[in-house]
Steps between C-alpha positions, in 0.01 A plus 500: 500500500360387815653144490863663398442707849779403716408604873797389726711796677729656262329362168454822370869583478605156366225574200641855485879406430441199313633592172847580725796374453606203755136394504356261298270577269129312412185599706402162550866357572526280783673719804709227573684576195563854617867604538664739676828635339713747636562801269870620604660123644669575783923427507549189655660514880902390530430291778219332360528159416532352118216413303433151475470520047660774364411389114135486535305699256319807620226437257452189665408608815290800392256280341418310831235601646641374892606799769872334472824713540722503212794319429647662268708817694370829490672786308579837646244769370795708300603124311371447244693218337563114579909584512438649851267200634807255391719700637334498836457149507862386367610771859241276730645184395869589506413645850305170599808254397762734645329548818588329810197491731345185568130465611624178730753789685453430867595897595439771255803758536501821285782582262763747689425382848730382734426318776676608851661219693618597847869434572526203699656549847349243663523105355277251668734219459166159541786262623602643784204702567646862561608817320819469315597931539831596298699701806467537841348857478202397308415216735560685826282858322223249384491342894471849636266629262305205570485571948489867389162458351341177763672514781247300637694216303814496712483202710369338216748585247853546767586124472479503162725840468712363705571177340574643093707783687727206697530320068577837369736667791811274578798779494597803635442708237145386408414521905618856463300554190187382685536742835539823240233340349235498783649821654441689221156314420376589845620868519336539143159350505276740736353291778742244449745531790314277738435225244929524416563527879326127576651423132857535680439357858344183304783502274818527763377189671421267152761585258722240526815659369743640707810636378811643668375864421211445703149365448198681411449679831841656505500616155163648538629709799829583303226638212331704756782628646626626213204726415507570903867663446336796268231589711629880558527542168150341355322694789619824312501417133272478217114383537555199339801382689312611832220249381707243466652543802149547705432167322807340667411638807174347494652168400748483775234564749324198362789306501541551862150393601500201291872365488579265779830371569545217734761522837740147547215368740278544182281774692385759209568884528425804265892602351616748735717710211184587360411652801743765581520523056127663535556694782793701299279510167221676735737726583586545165185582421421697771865723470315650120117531590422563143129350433587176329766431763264547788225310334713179460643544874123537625393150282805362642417547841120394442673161374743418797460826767326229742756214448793769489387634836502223655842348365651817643343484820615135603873640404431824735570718156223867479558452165106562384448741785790701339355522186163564613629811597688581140156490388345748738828743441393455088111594571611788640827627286471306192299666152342145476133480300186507706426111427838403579508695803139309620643173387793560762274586783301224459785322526566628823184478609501127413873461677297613793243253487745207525482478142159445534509179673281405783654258774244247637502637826386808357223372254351331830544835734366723214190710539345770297653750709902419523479337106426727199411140267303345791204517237696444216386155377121531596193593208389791392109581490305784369163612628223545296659842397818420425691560862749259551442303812838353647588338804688826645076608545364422854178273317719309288563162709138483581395529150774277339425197732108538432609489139703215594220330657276518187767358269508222699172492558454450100758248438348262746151560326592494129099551423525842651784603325339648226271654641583888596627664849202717623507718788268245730506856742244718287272201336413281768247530775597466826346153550648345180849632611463332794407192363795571247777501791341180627538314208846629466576384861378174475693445101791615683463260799428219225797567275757498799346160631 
């Protein structure tokens, strides 16, 4: 009994269920002959892959006495005859030869998908190196789009503009196309005025067509003009058409800072119809002081109030002075919001100031006393508590060329510099501060021989 005593882990159990089926039976068989068979075979996957011999016996391979997986395919547990494992098997390999995947497929794409392709606008044509665009609208929106979004690309990019916009523009019509084009680009995109104002200044002196309806200059001022002509009524109508309009005032005033137009002795001025043009749309604007109306006069004048003041000056016109005081006459009548009636003081208040510039004479006269920004571009310190310490305070030069001192002090001895700024005052003794300042002294006398 002893020497039939089995006493690995789980011996017990295997001597227990012996005589069970899917075990094989013999006390002194080797285990190696010991095979495990599934009661219930499970039903074989769809996506599972052929067997390999479909005829072998399953006698056969019940008798080894290897760990090897079956060949033969496994029946569902409510089968119970052969016709259904033929009948599986004749499905698999009509589905295998009437399939049409391919394990040497360099892309796998699922049945029912589509792939997207993006219309093509654009054609990069190799031989001549550019974009080959279908109309004239697409080119000139994909241009704009293009300064709209790195407008740090324009004096890169305006030769090249240019140059496809001479190819494509050679009649009237199309040179029409293109100002409606950029006008209505530039009163569109937000932000975009400026960037479509040096747009058409560049353009009016390097398009080279010229036709008898007028170049691109005059047909640009004909399309502002136009939209000029309804200015009464936009000022009153719907928000949206008051937007627009505010965003063709905006444009115009751009226009007039950055379009130059050149005398016969080739001497270049700003276009004096754009001048007295903004002068009657600001008081448009200012004849119905509704919000919006007030809001685009006020970022109007914050644009061109200094050069606008000063045009009118050298022609002996009290054109801004006049409507300096429409503005004071609508902070006191007009039902205006609180932050639009601030924004219009401080834009009298900044009228005041010269539009805050600063002549030279005055920047070398000023003191702390007769200019309010005297200490405007000097640091800011705090004191160990937080107080700010500026240069308005009586202590501050004193203590900002001492700090001075010590920076310099540290970049001509780069050893020191890591070291940390101590108050020298409370930890030295009077004998090593003396010695101290002498050493300074004489590194100072060294340095400057």
């Amino acid at each position: 009994m002893n020497d039939k005593f089995d006493r690995a882990p789980g011996a017990e159990k295997s001597r227990a269920y012996a005589g069970a089926p899917g075990f094989a039976s013999g006390w002194d068989e080797d285990p190696t002959s010991r095979l495990f068979n599934q009661r219930e075979p499970l039903r074989q996957p769809r996506t599972s892959p052929p067997f390999t011999d479909l005829n072998s016996s399953p006698t056969g391979d019940s008798a080894a006495g290897d760990f090897k997986r079956q060949s033969k395919p496994l029946y569902s547990a409510n089968d119970s005859s052969g016709s259904a494992s033929t009948g599986c098997s004749d499905d698999v390999d009509s589905l295998v030869k009437s399939s049409t995947l391919s394990a040497n497929a360099a892309v796998f794409v699922p049945s029912g998908y589509t792939q997207y392709e993006e219309p093509a606008v654009d054609v990069y044509d190799e031989s001549e190196g550019c974009y080959d665009y279908a109309t004239l609208d697409e080119m000139v929106t994909d241009f704009l789009s293009h300064l709209s979004s790195s407008p740090g690309s324009f004096e890169l990019e305006i030769e090249y503009i240019t140059g496809t916009l001479n190819s494509w523009v050679t009649n009237e019509e199309s040179l029409q196309e293109l100002v409606e084009l950029i006008y209505t680009q530039s009163t569109a995109i937000p932000n975009f005025c400026y960037m479509g104002a040096r747009l058409c200044n560049y353009l009016s002196y390097h398009l080279s067509i010229s036709p008898a309806g007028g170049n691109f200059r005059q047909l640009l001022l004909k399309r502002c003009r136009t939209e000029y002509e309804q200015r009464n009524k936009a000022v009153k109508g719907e928000p949206e058409t008051q937007k627009r309009f505010h965003s063709y005032v905006l444009f115009l005033g751009e226009l007039y800072l950055n379009l130059e137009v050149k005398s016969a002795k080739g001497q270049t001025s700003r276009a004096d119809v754009l001048l007295g043009g903004l002068k009657d749309l600001l008081d448009c604007l200012f004849g119905t002081p509704v919000d919006a109306n007030l809001i685009c006069a006020v970022k109007l004048l914050k644009l061109t109030g200094s050069v606008l003041d000063d045009a009118w000056k050298e022609k002996g016109e009290p054109h801004m002075q006049k409507l300096i005081q429409r503005i004071e006459v609508i902070l006191l009548d007009a039902t205006c919001s609180r932050d639009v009636r601030q924004m219009l003081l401080k834009l009298v208040e900044l009228r005041s100031s010269d539009w805050g510039r600063v002549s030279a004479a005055a920047a070398c006269n000023a003191t702390p006393d007769n200019d309010p920004n005297y200490f405007m571009n000097e640091p800011t310190f705090y004191t160990e508590d937080g107080t700010p310490f500026t240069a308005a305070d009586p202590e501050y030069a004193e203590k900002y060329q001492e700090m001075l001192d010590r920076q310099e002090y540290f970049n001509d001895n780069p050893l020191e510099a890591s070291n940390d700024l101590y108050d020298f005052d409370d930890e030295m003794e009077p004998e090593m501060e003396e010695a101290y300042e002498s050493f300074c002294l004489e590194s100072e006398l060294k340095r400057k021989k």
